[in-house]
C-alpha positions in Angstrom: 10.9 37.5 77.1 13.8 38.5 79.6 13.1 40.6 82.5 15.1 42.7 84.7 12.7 43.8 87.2 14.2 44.1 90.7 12.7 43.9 93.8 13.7 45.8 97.1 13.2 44.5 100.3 12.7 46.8 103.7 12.3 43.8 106.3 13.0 40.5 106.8 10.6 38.1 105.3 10.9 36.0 108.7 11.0 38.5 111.3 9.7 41.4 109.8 12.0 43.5 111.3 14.1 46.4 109.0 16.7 45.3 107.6 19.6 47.6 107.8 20.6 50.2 105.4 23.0 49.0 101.8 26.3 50.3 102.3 26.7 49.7 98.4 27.4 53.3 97.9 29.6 53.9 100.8 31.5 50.6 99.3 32.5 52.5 96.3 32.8 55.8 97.9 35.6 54.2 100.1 37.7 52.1 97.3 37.9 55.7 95.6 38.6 58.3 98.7 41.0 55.6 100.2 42.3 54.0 97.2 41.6 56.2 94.0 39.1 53.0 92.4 36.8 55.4 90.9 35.8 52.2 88.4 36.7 49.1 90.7 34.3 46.7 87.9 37.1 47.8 85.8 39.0 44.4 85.0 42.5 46.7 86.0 41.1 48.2 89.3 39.6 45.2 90.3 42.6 43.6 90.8 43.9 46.7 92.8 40.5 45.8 95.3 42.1 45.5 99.1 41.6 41.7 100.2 39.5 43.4 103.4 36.7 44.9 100.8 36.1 41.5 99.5 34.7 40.1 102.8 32.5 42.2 105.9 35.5 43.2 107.7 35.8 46.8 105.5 32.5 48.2 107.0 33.2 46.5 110.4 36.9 48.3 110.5 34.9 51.6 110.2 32.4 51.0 112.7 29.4 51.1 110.1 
């Protein structure tokens, strides 16, 4: 039997301290305010991804 439970973490396992918050969302809300990627999974858009969005530097640019 296959299972697709997820888990979510709040804090470190190590440290215990909280980890910050997913800019998953704001990743997406980005690629389609910025670059009209409304479906960036999409085999076509994802080719159309900015190198920068592939790596940390996107969110760091921004200052979030």
């Amino acid at each position: 039997m296959q299972s697709n439970a997820v888990q979510r973490i709040d804090c470190c396992p190590w440290c215990s301290k909280k980890l910050p918050e997913s800019l998953r969302d704001k990743w997406f809300e980005f690629l389609e305010k910025e670059y009209s990627l409304d479906d960036p999974h999409r085999e076509e858009q994802e080719k159309l991804i900015p190198e920068e969005f592939k790596t940390d530097e996107w969110w760091k640019e921004r200052g979030l």
